[in-house]
C-alpha positions in Angstrom: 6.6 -5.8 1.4 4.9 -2.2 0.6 5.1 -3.4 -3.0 3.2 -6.4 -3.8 2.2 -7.7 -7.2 4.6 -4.8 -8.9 4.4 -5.4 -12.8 8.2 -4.9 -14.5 8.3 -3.8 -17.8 11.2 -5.2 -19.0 13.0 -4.9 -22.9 11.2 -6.5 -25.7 14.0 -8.1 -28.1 17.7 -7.0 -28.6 19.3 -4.0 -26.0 19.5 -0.9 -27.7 23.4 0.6 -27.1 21.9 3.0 -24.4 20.0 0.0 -23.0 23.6 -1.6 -22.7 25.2 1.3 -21.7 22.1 1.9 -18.7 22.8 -1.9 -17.6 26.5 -2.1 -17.5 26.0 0.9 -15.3 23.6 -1.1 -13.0 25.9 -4.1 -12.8 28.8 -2.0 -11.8 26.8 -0.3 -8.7 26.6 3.0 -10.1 23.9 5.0 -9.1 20.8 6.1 -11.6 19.7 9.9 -11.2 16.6 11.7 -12.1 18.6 13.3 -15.4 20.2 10.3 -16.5 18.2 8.8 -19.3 17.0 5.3 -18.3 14.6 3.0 -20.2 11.1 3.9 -20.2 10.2 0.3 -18.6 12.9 1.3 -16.0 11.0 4.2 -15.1 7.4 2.8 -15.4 8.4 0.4 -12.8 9.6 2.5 -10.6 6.6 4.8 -10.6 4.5 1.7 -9.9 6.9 0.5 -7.1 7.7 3.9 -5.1 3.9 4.6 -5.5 2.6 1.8 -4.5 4.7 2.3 -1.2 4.0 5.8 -0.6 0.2 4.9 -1.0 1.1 2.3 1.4 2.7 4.3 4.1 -0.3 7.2 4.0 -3.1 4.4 4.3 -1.1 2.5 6.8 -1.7 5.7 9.2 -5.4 4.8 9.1 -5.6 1.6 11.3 -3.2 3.2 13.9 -4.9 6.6 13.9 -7.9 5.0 15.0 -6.4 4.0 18.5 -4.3 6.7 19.4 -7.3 8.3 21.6 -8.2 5.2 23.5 -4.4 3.9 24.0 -4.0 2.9 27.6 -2.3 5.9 29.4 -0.9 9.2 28.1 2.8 7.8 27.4 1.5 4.8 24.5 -0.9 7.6 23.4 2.4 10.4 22.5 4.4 7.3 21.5 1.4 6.4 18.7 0.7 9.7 17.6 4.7 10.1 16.7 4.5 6.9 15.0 1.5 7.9 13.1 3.4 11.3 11.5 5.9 9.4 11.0 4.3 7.5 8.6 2.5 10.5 6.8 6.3 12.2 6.4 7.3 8.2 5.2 4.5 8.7 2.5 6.1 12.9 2.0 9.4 11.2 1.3 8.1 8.7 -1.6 6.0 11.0 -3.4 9.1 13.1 -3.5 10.8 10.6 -4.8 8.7 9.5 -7.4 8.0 13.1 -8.6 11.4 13.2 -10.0 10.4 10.6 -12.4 7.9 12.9 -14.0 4.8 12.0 -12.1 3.0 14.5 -10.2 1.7 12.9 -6.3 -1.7 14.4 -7.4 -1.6 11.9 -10.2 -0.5 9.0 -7.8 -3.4 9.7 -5.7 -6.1 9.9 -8.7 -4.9 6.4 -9.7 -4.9 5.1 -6.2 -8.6 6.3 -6.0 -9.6 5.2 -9.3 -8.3 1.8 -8.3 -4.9 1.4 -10.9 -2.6 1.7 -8.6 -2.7 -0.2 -4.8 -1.2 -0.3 -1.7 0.4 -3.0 0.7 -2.6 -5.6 1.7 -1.9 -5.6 5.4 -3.9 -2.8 5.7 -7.2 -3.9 4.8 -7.5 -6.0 8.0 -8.7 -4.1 11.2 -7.3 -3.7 14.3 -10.2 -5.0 17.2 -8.0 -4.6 20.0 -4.6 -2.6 21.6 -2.9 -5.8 21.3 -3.3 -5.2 17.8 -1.3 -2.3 18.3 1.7 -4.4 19.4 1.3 -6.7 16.6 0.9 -3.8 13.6 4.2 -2.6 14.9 6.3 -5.8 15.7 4.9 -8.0 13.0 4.0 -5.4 10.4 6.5 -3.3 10.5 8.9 -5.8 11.0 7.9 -7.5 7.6 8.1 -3.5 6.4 12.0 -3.5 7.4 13.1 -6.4 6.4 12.4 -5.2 2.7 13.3 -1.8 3.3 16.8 -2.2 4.1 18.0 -3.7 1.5 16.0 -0.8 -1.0 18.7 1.8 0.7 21.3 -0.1 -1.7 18.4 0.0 -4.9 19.6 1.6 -8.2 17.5 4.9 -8.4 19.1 7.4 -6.4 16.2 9.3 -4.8 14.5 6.1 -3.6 17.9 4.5 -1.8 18.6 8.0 -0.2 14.8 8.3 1.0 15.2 4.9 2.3 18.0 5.7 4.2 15.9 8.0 7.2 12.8 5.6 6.7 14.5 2.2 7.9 15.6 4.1 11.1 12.2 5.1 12.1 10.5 2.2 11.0 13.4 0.6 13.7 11.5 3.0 16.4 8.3 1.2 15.2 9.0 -2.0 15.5 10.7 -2.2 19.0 7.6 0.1 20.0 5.1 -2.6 18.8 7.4 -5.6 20.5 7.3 -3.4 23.6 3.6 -3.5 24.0 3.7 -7.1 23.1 5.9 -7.8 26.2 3.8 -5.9 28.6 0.2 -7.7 26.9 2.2 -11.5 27.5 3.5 -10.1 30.7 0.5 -9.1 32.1 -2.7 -10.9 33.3 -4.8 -13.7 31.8 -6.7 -11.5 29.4 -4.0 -9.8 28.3 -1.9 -12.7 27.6 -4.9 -13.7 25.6 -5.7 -10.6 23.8 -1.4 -10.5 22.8 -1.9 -14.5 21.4 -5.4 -13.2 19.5 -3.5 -10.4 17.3 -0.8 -12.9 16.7 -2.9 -15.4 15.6 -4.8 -12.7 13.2 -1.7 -11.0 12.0 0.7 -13.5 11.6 0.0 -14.7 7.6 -1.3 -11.8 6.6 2.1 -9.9 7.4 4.1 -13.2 5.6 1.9 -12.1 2.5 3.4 -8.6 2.6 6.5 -10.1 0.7 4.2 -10.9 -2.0 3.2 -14.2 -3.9 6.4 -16.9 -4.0 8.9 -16.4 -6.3 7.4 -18.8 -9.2 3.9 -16.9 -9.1 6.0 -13.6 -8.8 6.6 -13.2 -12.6 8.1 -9.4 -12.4 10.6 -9.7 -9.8 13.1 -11.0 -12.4 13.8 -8.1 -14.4 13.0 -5.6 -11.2 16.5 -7.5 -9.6 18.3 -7.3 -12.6 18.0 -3.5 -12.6 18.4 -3.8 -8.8 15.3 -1.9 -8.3 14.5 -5.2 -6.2 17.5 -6.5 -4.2 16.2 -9.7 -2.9 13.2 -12.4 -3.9 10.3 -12.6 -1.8 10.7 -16.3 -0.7 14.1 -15.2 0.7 12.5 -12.2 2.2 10.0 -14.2 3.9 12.4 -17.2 5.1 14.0 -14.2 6.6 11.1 -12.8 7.9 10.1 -16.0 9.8 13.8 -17.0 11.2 14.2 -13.7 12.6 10.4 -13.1 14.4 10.0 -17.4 16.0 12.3 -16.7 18.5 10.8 -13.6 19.4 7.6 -15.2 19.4 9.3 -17.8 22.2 10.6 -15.2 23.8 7.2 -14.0 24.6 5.8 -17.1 25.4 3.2 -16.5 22.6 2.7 -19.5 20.0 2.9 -18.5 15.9 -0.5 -20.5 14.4 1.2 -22.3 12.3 1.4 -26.1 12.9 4.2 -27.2 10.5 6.5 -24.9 12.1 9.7 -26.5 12.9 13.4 -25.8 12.8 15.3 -27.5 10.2 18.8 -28.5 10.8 19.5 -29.3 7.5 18.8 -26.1 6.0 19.3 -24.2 8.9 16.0 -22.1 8.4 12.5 -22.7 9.7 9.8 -24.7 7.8 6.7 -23.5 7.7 3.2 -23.0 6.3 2.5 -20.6 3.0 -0.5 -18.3 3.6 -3.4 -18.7 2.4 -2.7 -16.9 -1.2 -6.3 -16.8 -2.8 -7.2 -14.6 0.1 -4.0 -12.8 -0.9 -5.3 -11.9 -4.3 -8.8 -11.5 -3.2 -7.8 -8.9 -0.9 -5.7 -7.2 -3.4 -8.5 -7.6 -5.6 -11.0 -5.2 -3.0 -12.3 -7.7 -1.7 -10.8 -7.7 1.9 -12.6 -7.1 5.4 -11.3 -2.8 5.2 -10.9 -2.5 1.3 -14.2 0.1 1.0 -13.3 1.8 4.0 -9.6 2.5 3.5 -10.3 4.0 0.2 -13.3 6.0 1.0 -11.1 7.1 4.0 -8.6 8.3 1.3 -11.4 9.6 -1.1 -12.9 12.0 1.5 -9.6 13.0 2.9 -8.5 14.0 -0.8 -12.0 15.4 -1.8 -11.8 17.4 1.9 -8.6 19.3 1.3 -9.2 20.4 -2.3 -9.6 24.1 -0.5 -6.2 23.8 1.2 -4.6 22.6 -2.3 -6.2 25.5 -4.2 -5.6 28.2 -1.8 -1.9 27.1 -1.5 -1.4 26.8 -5.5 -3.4 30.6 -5.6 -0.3 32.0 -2.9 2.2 30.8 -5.1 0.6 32.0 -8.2 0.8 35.3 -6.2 4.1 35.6 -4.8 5.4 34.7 -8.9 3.2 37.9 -10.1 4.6 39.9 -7.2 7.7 39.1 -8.0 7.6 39.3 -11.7 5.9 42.7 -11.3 9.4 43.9 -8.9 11.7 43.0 -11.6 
């Protein structure tokens, strides 16, 4: 998920009659708009959750970007750079979205920088090879939908809507990513062993995208009662790995996971949790990209100060020219 580790600020103590009002609202399906008063810990969260996925979508460009001039022939390369803006018009949508909650995207991105707020994990680990390509988009992006469908049916209007074109591209993504997988485990020796290498590597960190399980994920309950979250992430992930074994199969490609099995009494696939200290350490700065994602960001926002001043300056014209006609 694009939102791990999103704090909820729920109601201290008795519901105040708006607070009612808000949450009889929620229960019946209605949809929440940007001038309809909500709680403040309603809105907080939000803020915390669209950001954190916006910041997620903008960074994620960063480990694709890098291959896009050494893809293997002139097709993948146009495929991968319209992936790529994609995901910066992904990242447009969100800060949209969470401007209507009050917050300006140039605030978002100070407390990205300053460290406050994050973005997803999975992209703090590096992509070594073009299998890696295939795995970012079938693995990755695959986690990234199977959250992101559900959000088209969250509470707060802008979000659901903005979710809506999102989940269709992000569909484009993933069978892009599966596609290249095919032709790696279709192809010779080295290939075949390059596809089974990004599996290997991307495999638990994509199951951590859900976020910690549901009894170290102390937030989650009051983001589902104001259906800001639709689903927990242990059901997410369960999901996650039912739907993408059989794909694995398909390809002849193992998932590293030795306690995999099918289980017929639940009907689901058993298998192994990731290794969550890593999890946190990552989230923590600590992960093998962490410095060089954000310094990536840093200089990126540091480098277009011109463009944001000499855009805000045209504006500031045009309103004194037009002022001035009237």
């Amino acid at each position: 998920m694009y939102a791990q580790m999103v704090k909820s600020e729920g109601n201290s103590g008795e519901q105040t009659p708006e607070e009612e009002a808000f949450q009889a609202r929620i229960d019946a399906g209605e949809r929440i708009e940007p001038k309809d008063w909500m709680p403040e810990g309603y809105r907080k969260t939000l803020v915390r959750q669209i950001g954190q996925h916006a910041h997620s979508e903008i960074v994620g460009q960063l480990p694709e970007g890098n291959w896009i001039t050494r893809a293997p022939t002139l097709e993948r390369k146009a495929i991968l750079l319209a992936k790529v803006q994609d995901e910066a018009g992904h990242g447009l949508y969100l800060y949209c979205a969470a401007e209507t909650l009050g917050i300006s995207r140039d605030e978002l991105t100070r407390q990205l920088l300053s460290g406050k707020m994050k973005y997803s994990s999975i992209f703090n680990y590096p992509t070594l090879t073009w299998a890696d390509m295939g795995a970012v988009g079938w693995l990755v992006d695959g986690a990234a939908i199977m959250n992101q469908v559900p959000l088209q049916r969250t509470s707060y209007g802008p979000y659901a809507r903005a979710m809506v074109r999102i989940c269709k591209e992000e569909s484009f993504h993933q069978r892009q990513g599966y596609d290249i997988m095919m032709k790696m485990a279709q192809g010779t020796e080295a290939q075949r062993r390059m596809a089974q290498d990004a599996l290997n590597r991307f495999w638990y960190p994509s199951l951590m995208m859900f976020g910690p399980s549901d009894k170290e994920s102390v937030h989650s309950e009051q983001s589902m009662a104001w259906k800001i979250k639709i689903n927990t992430n242990d059901e997410l992930r369960q999901k996650f790995v039912d739907q993408t074994v059989p794909q694995a199969e398909y390809l002849g490609l193992t998932v590293p996971d030795e306690n995999l099995k099918w289980n017929e009494e639940t009907g689901h696939y058993d298998y192994s949790q990731p290794d969550w200290q890593e999890f946190f350490d990552v989230l923590r700065g600590n992960g093998p990209c962490n410095t060089e994602r954000l310094e990536a960001r840093r200089e990126a926002w540091e480098d277009g100060q011109w463009v944001r001043d000499g855009m805000l300056a045209h504006g500031e014209k045009k309103r004194m020219a037009k002022v001035a006609a009237e």
